[in-house]
C-alpha positions as protocol buffer text, in pm:
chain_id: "A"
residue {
  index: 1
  type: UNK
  ca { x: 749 y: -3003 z: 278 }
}
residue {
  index: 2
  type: UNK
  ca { x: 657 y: -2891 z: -91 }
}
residue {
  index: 3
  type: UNK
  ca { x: 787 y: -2559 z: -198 }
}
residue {
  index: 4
  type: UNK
  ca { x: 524 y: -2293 z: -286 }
}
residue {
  index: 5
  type: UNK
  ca { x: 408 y: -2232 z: -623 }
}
residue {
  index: 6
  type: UNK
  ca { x: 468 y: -1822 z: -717 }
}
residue {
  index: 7
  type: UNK
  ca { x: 125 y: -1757 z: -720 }
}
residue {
  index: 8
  type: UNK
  ca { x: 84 y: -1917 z: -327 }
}
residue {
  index: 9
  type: UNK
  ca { x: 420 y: -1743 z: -234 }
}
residue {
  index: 10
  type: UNK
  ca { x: 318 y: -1391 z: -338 }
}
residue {
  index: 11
  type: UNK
  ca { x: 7 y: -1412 z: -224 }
}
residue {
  index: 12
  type: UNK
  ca { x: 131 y: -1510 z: 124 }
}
residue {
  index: 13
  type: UNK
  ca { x: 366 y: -1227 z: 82 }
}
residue {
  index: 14
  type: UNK
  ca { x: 137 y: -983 z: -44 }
}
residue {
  index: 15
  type: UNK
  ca { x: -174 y: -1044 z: 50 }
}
residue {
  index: 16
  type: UNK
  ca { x: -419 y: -813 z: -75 }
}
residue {
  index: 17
  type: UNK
  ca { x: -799 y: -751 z: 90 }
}
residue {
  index: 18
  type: UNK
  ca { x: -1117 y: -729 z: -93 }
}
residue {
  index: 19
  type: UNK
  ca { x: -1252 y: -393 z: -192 }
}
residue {
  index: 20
  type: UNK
  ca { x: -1568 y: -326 z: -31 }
}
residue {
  index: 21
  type: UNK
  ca { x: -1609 y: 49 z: -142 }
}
residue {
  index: 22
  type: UNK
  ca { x: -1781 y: 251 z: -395 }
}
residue {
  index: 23
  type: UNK
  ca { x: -1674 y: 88 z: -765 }
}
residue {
  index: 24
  type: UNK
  ca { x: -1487 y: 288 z: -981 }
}
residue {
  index: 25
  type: UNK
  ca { x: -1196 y: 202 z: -1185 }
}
residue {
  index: 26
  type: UNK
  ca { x: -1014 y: 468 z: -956 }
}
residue {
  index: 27
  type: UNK
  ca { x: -1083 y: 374 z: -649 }
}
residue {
  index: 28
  type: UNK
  ca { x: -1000 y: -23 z: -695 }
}
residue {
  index: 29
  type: UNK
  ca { x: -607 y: 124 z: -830 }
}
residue {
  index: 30
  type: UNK
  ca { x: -588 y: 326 z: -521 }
}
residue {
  index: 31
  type: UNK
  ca { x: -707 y: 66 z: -272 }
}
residue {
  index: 32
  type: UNK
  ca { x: -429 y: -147 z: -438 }
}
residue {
  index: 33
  type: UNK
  ca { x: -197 y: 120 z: -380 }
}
residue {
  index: 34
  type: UNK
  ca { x: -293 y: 181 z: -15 }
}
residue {
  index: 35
  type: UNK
  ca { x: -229 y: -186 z: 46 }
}
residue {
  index: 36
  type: UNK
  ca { x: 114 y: -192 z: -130 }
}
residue {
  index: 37
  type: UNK
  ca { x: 192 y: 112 z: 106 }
}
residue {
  index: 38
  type: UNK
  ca { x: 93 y: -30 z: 408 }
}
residue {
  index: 39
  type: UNK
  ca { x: 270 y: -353 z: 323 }
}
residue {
  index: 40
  type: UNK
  ca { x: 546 y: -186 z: 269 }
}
residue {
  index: 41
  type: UNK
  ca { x: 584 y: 42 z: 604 }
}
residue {
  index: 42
  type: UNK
  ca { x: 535 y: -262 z: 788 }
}
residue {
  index: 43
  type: UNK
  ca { x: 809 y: -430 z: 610 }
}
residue {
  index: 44
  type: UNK
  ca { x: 1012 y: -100 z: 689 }
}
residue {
  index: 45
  type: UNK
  ca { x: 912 y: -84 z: 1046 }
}
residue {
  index: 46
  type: UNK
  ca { x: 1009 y: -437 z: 1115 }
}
residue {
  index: 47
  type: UNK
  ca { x: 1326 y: -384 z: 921 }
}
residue {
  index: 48
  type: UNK
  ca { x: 1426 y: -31 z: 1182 }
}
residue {
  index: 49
  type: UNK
  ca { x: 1270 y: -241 z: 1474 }
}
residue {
  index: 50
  type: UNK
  ca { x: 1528 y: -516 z: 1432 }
}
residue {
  index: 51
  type: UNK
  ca { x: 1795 y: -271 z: 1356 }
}
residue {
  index: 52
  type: UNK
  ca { x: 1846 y: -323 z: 1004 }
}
residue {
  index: 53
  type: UNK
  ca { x: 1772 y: 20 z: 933 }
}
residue {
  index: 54
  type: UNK
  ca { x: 1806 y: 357 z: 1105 }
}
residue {
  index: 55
  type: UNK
  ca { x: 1524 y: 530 z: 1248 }
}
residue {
  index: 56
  type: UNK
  ca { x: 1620 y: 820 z: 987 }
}
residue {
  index: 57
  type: UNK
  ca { x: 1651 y: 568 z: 657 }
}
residue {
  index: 58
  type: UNK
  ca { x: 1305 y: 375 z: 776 }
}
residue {
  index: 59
  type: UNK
  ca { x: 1195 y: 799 z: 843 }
}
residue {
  index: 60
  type: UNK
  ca { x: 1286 y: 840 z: 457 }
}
residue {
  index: 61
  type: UNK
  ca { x: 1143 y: 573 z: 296 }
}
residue {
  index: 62
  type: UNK
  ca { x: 845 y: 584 z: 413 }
}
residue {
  index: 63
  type: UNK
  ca { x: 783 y: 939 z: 332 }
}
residue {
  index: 64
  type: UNK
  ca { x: 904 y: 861 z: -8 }
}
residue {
  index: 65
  type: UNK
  ca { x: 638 y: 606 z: 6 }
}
residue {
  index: 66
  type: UNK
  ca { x: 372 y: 846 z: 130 }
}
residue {
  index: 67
  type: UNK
  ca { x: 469 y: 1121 z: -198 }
}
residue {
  index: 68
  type: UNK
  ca { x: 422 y: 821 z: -418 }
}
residue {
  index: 69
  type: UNK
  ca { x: 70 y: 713 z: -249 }
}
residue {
  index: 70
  type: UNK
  ca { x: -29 y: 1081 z: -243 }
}
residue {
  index: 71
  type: UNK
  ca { x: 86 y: 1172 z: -614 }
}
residue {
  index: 72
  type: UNK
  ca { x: -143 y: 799 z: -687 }
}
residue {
  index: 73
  type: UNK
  ca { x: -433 y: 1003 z: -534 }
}
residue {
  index: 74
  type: UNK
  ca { x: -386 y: 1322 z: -701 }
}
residue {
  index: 75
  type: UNK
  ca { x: -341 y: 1105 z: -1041 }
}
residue {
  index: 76
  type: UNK
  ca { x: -612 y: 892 z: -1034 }
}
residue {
  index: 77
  type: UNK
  ca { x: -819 y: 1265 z: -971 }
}
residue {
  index: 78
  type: UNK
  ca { x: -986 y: 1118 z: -626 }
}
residue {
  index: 79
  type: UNK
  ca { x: -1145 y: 1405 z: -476 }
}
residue {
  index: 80
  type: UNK
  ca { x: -1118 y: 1425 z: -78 }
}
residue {
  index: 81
  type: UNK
  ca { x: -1453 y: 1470 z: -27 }
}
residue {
  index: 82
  type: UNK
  ca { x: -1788 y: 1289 z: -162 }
}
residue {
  index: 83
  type: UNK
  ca { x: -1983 y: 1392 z: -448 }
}
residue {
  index: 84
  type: UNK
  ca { x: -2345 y: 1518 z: -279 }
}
residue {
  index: 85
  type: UNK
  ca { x: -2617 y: 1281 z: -311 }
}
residue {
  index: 86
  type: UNK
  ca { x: -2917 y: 1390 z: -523 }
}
C-alpha cells in the first residue's frame, strides 16, 4: 500500500467542513477555528478515555482551548447576536 501524500494525510487528519453561513472574512476564520477546536477535544477526549491523560490534564486543555476559541471570537469582533434586518 502507497504511503499518503501530505496533502491526503492532513486532510484525513484534519478534515475540515464547508462553510455554509453568512460570508464574511470573519466568520470563515472562526468556522476554521471552531473546527480546529473541536478536532482537538476529540483528540483530547480519546487521549483521557484511553488513559493517556488524566481527567484533570484533558479538564485543562481543553479549557485552554476554549480561552483561545473565545479570545478568536472576541478578536475577529463577532457579535453574539445578528445585525437586524432592514
Amino acid at each position: 500500500m502507497d504511503e499518503p501524500k501530505g496533502d491526503e494525510k492532513n486532510n484525513f487528519l484534519y478534515p475540515r467542513s464547508r462553510y455554509y453561513g453568512q460570508f464574511k472574512p470573519e466568520n470563515l476564520v472562526f468556522n476554521a477555528n471552531l473546527q480546529e477546536f473541536a478536532q482537538k477535544v476529540g483528540y483530547i477526549t480519546n487521549l483521557e478515555t484511553n488513559g493517556k491523560l488524566s481527567p484533570d490534564e484533558a479538564y485543562k486543555q481543553i479549557k485552554a482551548l476554549w480561552k483561545q476559541l473565545k479570545s478568536s471570537k472576541k478578536g475577529l469582533k463577532i457579535c453574539d447576536v445578528p445585525p437586524e434586518q432592514p
